[in-house]
C-alpha positions, -999 to 999 in steps of 0.1 A, spaced: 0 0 0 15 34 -12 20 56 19 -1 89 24 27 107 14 30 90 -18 -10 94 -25 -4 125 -22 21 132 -42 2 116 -73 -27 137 -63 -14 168 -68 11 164 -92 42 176 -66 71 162 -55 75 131 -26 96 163 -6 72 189 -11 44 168 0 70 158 30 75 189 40 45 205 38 28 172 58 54 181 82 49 215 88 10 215 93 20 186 118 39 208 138 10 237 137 19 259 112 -9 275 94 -11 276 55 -9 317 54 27 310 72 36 278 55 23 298 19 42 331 27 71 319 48 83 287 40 86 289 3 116 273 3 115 242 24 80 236 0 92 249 -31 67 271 -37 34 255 -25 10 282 -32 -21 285 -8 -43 274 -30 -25 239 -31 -20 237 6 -57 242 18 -64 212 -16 -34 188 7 -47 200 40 -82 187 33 -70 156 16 -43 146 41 -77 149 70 -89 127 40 -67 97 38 -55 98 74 -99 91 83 -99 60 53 -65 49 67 -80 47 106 -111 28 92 -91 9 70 -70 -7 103 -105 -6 123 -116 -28 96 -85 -55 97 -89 -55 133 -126 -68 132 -118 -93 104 -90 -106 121 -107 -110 153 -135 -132 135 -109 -152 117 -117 -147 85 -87 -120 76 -68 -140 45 -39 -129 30 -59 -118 -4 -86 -98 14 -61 -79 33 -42 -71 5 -74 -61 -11 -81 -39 18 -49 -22 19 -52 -10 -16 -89 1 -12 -80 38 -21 -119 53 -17 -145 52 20 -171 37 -5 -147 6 -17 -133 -3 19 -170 -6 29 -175 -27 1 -149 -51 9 -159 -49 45 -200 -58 40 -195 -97 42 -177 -88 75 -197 -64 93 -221 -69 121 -256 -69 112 -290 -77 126 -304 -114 124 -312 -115 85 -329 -143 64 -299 -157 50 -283 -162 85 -317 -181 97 -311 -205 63 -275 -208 77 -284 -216 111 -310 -243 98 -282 -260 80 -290 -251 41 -256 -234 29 -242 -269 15 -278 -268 -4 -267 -232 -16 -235 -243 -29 -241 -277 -43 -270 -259 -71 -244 -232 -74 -217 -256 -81 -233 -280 -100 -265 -263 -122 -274 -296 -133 -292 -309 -103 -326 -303 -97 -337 -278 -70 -364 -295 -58 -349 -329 -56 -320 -319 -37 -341 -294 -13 -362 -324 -3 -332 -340 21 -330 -305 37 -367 -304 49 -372 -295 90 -406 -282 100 -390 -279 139 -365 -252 120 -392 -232 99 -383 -254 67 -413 -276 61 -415 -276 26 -393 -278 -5 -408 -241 -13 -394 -222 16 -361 -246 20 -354 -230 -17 -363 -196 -5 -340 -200 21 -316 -216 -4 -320 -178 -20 -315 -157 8 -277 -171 11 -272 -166 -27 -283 -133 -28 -269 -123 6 -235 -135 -17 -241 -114 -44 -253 -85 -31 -221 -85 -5 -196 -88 -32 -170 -60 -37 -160 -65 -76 -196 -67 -82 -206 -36 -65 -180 -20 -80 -190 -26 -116 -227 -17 -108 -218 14 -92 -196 28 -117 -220 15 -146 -248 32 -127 -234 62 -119 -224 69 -161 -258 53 -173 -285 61 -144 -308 87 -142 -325 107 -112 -364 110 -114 -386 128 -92 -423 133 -88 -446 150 -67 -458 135 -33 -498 134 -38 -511 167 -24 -482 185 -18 -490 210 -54 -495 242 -35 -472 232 -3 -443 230 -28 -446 253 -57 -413 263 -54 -404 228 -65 -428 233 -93 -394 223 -120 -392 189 -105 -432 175 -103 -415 155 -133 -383 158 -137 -356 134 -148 -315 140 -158 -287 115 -162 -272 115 -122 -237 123 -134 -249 155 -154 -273 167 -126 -255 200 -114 -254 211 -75 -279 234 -75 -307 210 -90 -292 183 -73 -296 201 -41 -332 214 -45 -339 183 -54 -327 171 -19 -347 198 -1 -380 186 -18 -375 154 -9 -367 166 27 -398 193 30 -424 160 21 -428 176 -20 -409 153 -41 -401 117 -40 -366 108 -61 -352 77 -72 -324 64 -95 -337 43 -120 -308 26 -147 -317 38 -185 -336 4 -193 -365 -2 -176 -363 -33 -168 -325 -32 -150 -317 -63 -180 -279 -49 -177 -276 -44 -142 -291 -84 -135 -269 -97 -163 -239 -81 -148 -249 -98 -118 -252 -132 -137 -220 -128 -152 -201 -118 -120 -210 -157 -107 -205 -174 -141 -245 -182 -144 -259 -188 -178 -292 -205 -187 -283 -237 -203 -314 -253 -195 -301 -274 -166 -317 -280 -136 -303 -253 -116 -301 -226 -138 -335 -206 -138 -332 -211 -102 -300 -197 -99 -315 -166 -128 -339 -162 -106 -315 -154 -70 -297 -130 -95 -324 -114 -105 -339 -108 -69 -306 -99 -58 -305 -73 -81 -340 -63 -69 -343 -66 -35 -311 -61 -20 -283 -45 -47 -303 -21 -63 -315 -1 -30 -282 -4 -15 -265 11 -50 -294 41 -51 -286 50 -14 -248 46 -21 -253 74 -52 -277 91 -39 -256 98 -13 -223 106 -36 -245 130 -56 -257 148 -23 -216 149 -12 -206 161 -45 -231 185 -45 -226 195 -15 -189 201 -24 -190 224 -51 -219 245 -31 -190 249 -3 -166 257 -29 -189 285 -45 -196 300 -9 -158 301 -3 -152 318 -35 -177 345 -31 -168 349 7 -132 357 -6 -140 382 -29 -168 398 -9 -143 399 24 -116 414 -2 -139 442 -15 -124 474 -14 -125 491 16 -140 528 20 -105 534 41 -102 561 73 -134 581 66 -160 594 92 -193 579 84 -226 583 93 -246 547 94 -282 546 91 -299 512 99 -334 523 83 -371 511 101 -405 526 98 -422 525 133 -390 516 150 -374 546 136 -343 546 114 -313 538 139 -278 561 135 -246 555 149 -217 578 136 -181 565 138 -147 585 132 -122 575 109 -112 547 131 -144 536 136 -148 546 171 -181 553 178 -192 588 185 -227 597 183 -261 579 180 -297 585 177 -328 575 161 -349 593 140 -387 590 123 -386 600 91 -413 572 75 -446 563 88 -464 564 110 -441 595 127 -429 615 92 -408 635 109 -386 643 77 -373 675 77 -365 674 114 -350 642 107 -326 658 81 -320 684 104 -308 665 128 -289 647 107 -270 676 95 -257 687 127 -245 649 132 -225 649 98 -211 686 106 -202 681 146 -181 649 131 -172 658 101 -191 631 83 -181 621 47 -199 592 40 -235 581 44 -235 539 49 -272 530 47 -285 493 54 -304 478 27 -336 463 49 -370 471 52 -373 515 44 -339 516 27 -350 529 -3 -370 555 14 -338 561 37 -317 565 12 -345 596 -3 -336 609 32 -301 605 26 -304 620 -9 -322 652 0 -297 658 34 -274 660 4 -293 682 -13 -298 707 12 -264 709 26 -238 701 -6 -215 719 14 -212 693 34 -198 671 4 -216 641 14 -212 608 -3 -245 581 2 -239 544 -2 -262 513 0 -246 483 24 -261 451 28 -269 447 64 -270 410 59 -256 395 91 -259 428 112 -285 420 135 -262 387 141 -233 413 151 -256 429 173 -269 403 196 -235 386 196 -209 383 222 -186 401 203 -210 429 198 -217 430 236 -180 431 241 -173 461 221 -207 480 232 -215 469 265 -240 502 270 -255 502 240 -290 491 224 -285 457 204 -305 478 177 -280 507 177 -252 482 179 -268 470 137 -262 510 129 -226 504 141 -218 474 121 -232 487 86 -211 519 91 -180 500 98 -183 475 75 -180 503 48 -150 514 61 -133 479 63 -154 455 50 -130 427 62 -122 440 98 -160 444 106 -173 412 85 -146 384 103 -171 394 134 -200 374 122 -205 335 114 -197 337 78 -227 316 74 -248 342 86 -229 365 56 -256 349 26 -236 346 0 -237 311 -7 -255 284 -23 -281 260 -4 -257 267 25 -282 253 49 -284 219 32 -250 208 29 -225 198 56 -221 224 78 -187 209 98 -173 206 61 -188 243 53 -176 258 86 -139 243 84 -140 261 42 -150 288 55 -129 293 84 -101 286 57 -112 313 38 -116 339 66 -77 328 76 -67 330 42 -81 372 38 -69 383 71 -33 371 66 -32 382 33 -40 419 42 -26 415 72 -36 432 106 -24 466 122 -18 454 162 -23 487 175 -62 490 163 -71 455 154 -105 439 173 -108 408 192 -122 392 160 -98 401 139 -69 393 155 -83 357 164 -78 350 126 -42 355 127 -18 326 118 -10 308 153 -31 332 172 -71 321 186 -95 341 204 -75 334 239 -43 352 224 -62 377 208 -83 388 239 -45 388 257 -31 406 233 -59 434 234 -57 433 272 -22 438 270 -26 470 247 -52 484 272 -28 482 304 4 492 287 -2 513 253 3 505 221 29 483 205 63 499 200 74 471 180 70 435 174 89 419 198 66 431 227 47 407 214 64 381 233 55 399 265 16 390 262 6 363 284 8 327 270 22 336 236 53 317 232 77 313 203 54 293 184 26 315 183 51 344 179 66 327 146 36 318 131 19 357 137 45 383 138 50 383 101 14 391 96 7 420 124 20 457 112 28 486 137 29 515 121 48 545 132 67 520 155 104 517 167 114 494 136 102 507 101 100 470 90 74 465 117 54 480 96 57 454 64 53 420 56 92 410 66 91 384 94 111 393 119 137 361 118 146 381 83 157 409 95 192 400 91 184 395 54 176 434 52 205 444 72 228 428 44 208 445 17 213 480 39 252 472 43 255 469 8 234 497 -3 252 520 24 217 538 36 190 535 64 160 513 64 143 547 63 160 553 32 159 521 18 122 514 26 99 531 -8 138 532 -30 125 512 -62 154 525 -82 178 509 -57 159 479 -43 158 471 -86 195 475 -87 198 441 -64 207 410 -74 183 387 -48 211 357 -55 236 378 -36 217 379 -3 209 341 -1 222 320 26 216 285 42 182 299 58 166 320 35 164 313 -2 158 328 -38 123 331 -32 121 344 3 145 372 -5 127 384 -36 98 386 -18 114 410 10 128 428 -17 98 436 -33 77 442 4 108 469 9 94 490 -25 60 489 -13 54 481 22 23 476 40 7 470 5 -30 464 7 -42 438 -19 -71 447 -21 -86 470 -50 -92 505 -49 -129 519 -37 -154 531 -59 -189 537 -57 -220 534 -81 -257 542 -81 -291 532 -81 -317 543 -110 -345 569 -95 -379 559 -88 -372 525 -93 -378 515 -57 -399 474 -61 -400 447 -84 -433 460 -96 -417 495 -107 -397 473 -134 -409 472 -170 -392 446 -194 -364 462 -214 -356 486 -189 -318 496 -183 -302 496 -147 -271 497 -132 -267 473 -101 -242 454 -74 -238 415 -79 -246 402 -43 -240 369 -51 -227 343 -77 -241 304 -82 -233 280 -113 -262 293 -125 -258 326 -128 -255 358 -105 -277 378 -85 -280 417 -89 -287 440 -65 -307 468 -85 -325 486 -56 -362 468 -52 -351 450 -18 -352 418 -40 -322 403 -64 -324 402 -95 -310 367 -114 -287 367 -147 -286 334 -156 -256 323 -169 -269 323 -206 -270 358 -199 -237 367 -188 -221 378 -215 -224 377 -257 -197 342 -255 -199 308 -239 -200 310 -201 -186 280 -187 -181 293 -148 -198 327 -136 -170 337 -117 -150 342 -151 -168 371 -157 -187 382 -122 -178 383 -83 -197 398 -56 -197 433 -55 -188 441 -93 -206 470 -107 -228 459 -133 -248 474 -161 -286 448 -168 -313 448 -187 -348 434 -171 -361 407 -189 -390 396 -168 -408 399 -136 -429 375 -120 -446 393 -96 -462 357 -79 -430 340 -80 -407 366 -70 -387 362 -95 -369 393 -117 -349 381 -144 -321 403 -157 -291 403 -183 -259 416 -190 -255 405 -226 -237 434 -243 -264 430 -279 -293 428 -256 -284 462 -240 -264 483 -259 -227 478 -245 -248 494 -211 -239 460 -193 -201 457 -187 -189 459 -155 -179 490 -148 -142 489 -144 -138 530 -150 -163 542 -121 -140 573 -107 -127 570 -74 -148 579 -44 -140 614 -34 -141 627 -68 -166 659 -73 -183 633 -102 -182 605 -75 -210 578 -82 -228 560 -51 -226 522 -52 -239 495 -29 -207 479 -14 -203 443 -20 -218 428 8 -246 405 -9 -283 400 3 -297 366 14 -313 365 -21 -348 372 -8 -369 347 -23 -351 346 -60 -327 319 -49 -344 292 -67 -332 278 -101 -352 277 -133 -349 242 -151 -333 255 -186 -299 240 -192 -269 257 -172 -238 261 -193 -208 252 -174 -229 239 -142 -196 216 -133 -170 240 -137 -159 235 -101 -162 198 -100 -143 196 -130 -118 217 -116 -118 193 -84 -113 164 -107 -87 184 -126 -67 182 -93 -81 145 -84 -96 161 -52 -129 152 -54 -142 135 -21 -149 98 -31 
């Protein structure tokens, strides 16, 4: 059996000593940010990307390798473990063939075949299979035995049976073949459970519905799951003849049966085909059925974790004051204002809408808010009133331009989350759980990552049937994902929340609530190696986070970059040779290009590791993230029923499926551009052309008003070259400045589910996992 190691290694197309190494590292604790950014050299170049793919796959193989010993154990302790079947077992490479191998074996409850057994009938069983010539009911008569429930030839042959088919139903080849023959050639069907027609309408697609299994793509698959879970549909895999004539003569041909008119041999025809019947074929459907829901599932986590990158690495509004308003009707529209920082300063609420409509003292009030704090941006949640709140917004503007006010719309999805949570608590002991919303959609405009790593990202809504797939699978993605942002932007120690900092390579909420503690009693960090002051931070948590935490304005300019501090010597070498001060040295592209990388290599740091310093030094700090810019939302357009076919809009992309992507267009309900509508070309993945947060231009198609559906599309000969992203918006600030909804994306409201035209490109992640050979078997 090829070690993990070596599995590996064929998996993902690396080396034996990358694998190694990398296998080694996450053993010892180090985080993929670390092992991706800082360790270059022992891995030779891993890339994140790769890592998080071994990560999951090394979890992977070392689960099938612990039931692959619990297995041996229990055959060997009944005696039955032969050299062949544990050689067998050892190579079993996949969950679903171990168990296969293992179904003879396993404990089960007191079945038909092992009453046959116990009455003594298995030398019946094998003489007819052994010999088709003799007759069945001759030879059962000898084993009659009325005391043992036997009292006939009848039911000594059906017992006769139960052992045959017991034996080919519990064969591994043969379930093998028939799985993989089943899963190319079978279909999924589903119908309606009597009834159910109004209870499930939104499963109207699938009241009759069939598609080969192994073409179904996630989404279908998994709304065909939740019918069958909410009571609407009943599924079942059916093979592509009706009458399973393959499936029972690949069971016939497994045992060597053929009908030769002997004795035995419509008997024996007959134990195939009930094998098939009764026992293979329901144990096959719950066996695919299953893989289809895991696959499914799979590519649904992989499209969350996409979208929850790029919606965690929008761009961030930056050190602005902003005035948040978490709009309401009778409740009032909450406000929070935060500084630059986002420290909060002010709050109130107002009642500008019904029942109160207090409007112009509202603005009023306002107005002395923005001016008292010098307010430059407006972040307004996009819940119930926001539309009528941002008319509020929009006429505060108007009244006072001199106040150079720019109005955005934020989704507030996950807010109220914030609010009641024990972070949000933490930070605002004081304050009302519905002021504490205000605060988080204000913030989250300023730094949508720093605010957002607050909140369950499954509370976030940007993903796809994220309640029905696994949520341990879907929590450790995400997690991933939330690691993978944080380090890559990297965290300033001085300001950073409890939150944020808990996301830091090596550090977890513990360290992170120390190390705020810490900057509470003493002050803020003077450099890096304070770090190793905080309570229960050793050297291993210090290696794995300094690298990632920036002081600015500290003692050490370099504290301020991406350099790890065990490289510092590298820069000192670079500064003796270039003769000038880090100061100097640091922003120098002209001499930092003059460098030869090769000539500051030693035994520690490599070619890789020194490039990348030398290219931190010429821009330190650098965020990756793109540049903010904002967009607006057409007037008077305000609920689905304002839209008219044909109409032009600009909008936000909230979210992005293998179906298609949903558009924000400002009637508190997303639009959907199905993937057919994407662009003028073949669209094999969305995410080639969208992500969440893109400005986009649409044109409606249609609007069901009973359904809740808007349809929309971006195809450039439908709407005039009006639908490309806009990629030219002019920076926020600008006197021409448009407003934009940031990229947080809604929950979807109601347009989430998928019409039943054909998806182009619905696989594109799976067939990216298979590209890598990472699909979970």
């Amino acid at each position: 059996m090829l070690s993990i190691v070596n599995r590996l290694s064929s998996e993902l197309s690396v080396s034996l000593k990358q694998v190694e190494s990398a296998v080694g590292l996450l053993d010892e604790g180090a985080t993929v940010p670390f092992i991706a950014r800082y360790r270059k050299e022992v891995t030779q170049g891993l890339d994140d990307t790769q890592l998080r793919l071994l990560e999951e796959r090394l979890r992977y193989m070392r689960e099938l390798d612990e039931r692959r010993d619990s297995i041996l154990k229990s055959i060997d302790e009944q005696g039955k473990l032969t050299g062949e079947l544990k050689g067998e077992i050892q190579k079993a490479d996949t969950k679903a063939l171990l168990e296969d191998l293992y179904l003879p074996y396993k404990k089960k409850r007191r079945t038909k075949a092992q009453i046959a057994r116990e009455a003594g009938l298995e030398p019946l069983t094998d003489l007819l299979f052994e010999n088709p010539e003799k007759s069945p009911e001759g030879e059962a008569a000898s084993f009659i035995d009325e005391e043992k429930g036997f009292a006939d030839t009848k039911a000594v042959l059906d017992g006769a049976r139960q052992i045959l088919m017991e034996r080919f139903s519990e064969d591994a080849g043969l379930l093998k073949e028939l799985r993989t023959y089943l899963w190319e050639e079978g279909k999924i069907v589903s119908e309606l459970v009597a009834g159910k027609e109004n209870e499930g309408a939104k499963f109207s697609d699938y009241f009759d519905y069939s598609e080969a299994i192994c073409k179904i793509p996630s989404h279908r698959a998994l709304a065909l799951f939740r019918g069958r879970n909410e009571g609407v549909l009943k599924i079942a895999l059916v093979s592509q003849e009706e009458d399973a004539s393959d499936c029972i003569l690949k069971v016939s041909r497994q045992f060597g049966l053929r009908d030769q008119g002997r004795g035995a041999d419509k008997w024996l025809s007959d134990c195939a085909r009930w094998a098939w019947k009764v026992k293979i074929s329901l144990h096959l459907e719950m066996d695919l059925l299953t893989r289809l829901r895991e696959e499914a599932e799979d590519e649904a986590i992989l499209v969350f974790s996409r979208n929850l990158r790029d919606l965690l690495l929008a761009a961030p509004a930056g050190t602005r004051a902003t005035l948040a308003l978490d709009p309401g009707y009778r409740t009032g529209v909450k406000v929070a204002v935060v500084d630059e920082t986002g420290k909060l300063c002010d709050i109130a609420t107002i009642y500008p809408h019904e029942p109160k409509r207090q409007w112009d003292q509202s603005i009023e009030l306002l107005a002395q808010l923005c001016r008292k704090n010098k307010v430059e941006l407006i972040s307004i949640g996009n819940g119930t009133a926001s539309r009528e709140t941002d008319k509020l917004a929009g006429d505060l503007m108007k009244r006072y331009p001199e106040l150079k006010l720019t109005k955005l719309v934020v989704s507030e999805a996950g807010a109220s989350i914030y609010s009641a949570s024990e972070y949000g608590a933490m930070e605002f002991p004081d304050i009302d759980v519905s002021i504490r919303g205000a605060i988080s959609i204000g913030r989250r405009l300023q730094d949508p990552l720093a605010e957002l790593v607050k909140i369950d990202p499954k509370s976030i809504g940007v993903g796809q049937y994220q309640h029905d797939v696994s949520q341990v699978k879907l929590g450790r993605m995400l997690d991933g994902v939330v690691e993978d942002c944080v380090n890559g932007v990297g965290v300033d120690l001085n300001t950073a929340s409890v939150a944020l900092l808990s996301h830091v390579s090596g550090l977890n909420e513990g360290l992170a609530q120390n190390i705020v503690r810490y900057r509470e009693e003493k002050g803020r960090f003077k450099n890096r190696k304070e770090l190793k002051e905080v309570t229960r931070l050793g050297p291993k948590a210090f290696e794995q986070a300094a690298g990632f935490l920036r002081i600015r304005q500290g003692d050490n300019p370099l504290d301020q970059s991406s350099v790890h501090p065990e490289a510092y010597p590298v820069v000192k070498k670079i500064i003796n040779q270039v003769k000038v001060s880090v100061d100097e040295l640091i922003g120098d592209q002209a001499s930092l290009r003059q460098l030869n990388a090769a000539d500051f290599i030693d035994d520690k740091f490599g070619l890789p590791t020194v490039q990348d310093i030398i290219a931190e030094l010429e821009k330190p700090g650098r965020d990756p993230r793109p540049e903010f810019s904002t967009a607006t939302f057409q007037e008077g357009i305000e609920k689905p029923s304002d839209l008219k076919p044909d109409m032009r809009l600009e909008g936000v992309v909230t979210n992005v499926t293998n179906f298609g992507a949903f558009v924000d267009v400002g009637v508190h309900q997303d639009g959907l551009v199905h993937i057919s509508h994407l662009a003028d070309k073949f669209v094999k993945d969305p995410h080639e052309i969208v992500k969440p947060g893109d400005v986009v231009k649409v044109r409606v198609l249609e609007v069901d008003l009973n359904r809740k559906r808007i349809s929309l599309s971006m195809k450039a000969k439908d709407s005039e070259n009006f639908n490309k992203t806009d990629k030219k918006v002019k920076k926020s600030g600008s006197q021409h400045t448009k407003n934009r909804i940031e990229s947080q994306p809604y929950r979807n409201k109601g347009s989430q589910k998928p019409s039943r035209g054909s998806e182009q490109g619905d696989n594109a992640l799976a067939e990216a996992l298979a590209k890598a050979k990472l699909k979970i078997k």
